[in-house]
N, C-alpha and C positions, 0 to 999 in steps of 0.2 A: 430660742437658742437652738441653732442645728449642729449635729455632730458629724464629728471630721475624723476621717482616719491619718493619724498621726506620717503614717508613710508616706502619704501624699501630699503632706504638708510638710515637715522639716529635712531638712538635710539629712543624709545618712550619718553623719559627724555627730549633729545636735541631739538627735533623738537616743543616739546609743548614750550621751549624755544624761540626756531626761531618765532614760530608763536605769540610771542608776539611782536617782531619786527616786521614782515609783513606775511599776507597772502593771498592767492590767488593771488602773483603774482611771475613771472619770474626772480628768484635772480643768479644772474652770482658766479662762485666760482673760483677763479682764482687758477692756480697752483702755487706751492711756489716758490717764486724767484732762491733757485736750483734747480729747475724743469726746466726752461726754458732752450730753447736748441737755438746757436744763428745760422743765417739766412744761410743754405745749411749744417749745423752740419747733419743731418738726411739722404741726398742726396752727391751728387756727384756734386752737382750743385757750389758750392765754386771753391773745386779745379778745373774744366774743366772752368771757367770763370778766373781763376790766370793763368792757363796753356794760356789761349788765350791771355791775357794783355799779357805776359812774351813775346807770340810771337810777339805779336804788337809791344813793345818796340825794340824788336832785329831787326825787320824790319826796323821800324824808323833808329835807328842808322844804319842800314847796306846803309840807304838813298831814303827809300821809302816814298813819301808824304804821305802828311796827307790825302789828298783829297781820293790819290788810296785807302787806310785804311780802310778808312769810308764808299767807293764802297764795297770792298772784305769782311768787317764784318758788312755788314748791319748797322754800326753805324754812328753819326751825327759826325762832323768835332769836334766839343765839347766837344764829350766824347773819340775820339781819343786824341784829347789835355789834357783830364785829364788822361789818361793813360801814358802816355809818358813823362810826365813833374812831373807826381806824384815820389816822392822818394820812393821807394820799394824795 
């Protein structure tokens, strides 16, 4: 989050506004709800994590324990079983 000097940002009108709500201090401004973008939209990071569940599952069903799973993907026994038993 980078900080912005109010001056340089709103109107002379707006700000004497703001400033009668609060000043000198740190007001957060949040992006508007479609602005938000949801968690790995941005990255590659979504699909390379379904692409691994997807191989998890085929493993499992091809007959591979859970145990071995959780060795080979670094993950806990736990979160193999929510991979594999989740409908998807």
């Amino acid at each position: 989050m980078k900080y912005s000097k109010a001056e340089s940002i709103f109107p002379e009108e707006l700000l004497r506004i703001i400033q009668e709500y609060v000043q000198g201090e740190l007001v957060y401004i949040p992006k508007p709800k479609e602005a938000h973008l949801k968690w790995g939209e941005k990255t590659e990071s979504k699909s390379r994590v379904s692409a691994r569940n997807a191989e998890i599952k085929s493993l499992f069903c091809n007959g591979v324990r859970i145990e071995e799973l959780a060795g080979r993907y670094f993950l806990s026994c736990e979160s193999i079983k929510k991979i594999v038993y989740t409908k998807n």
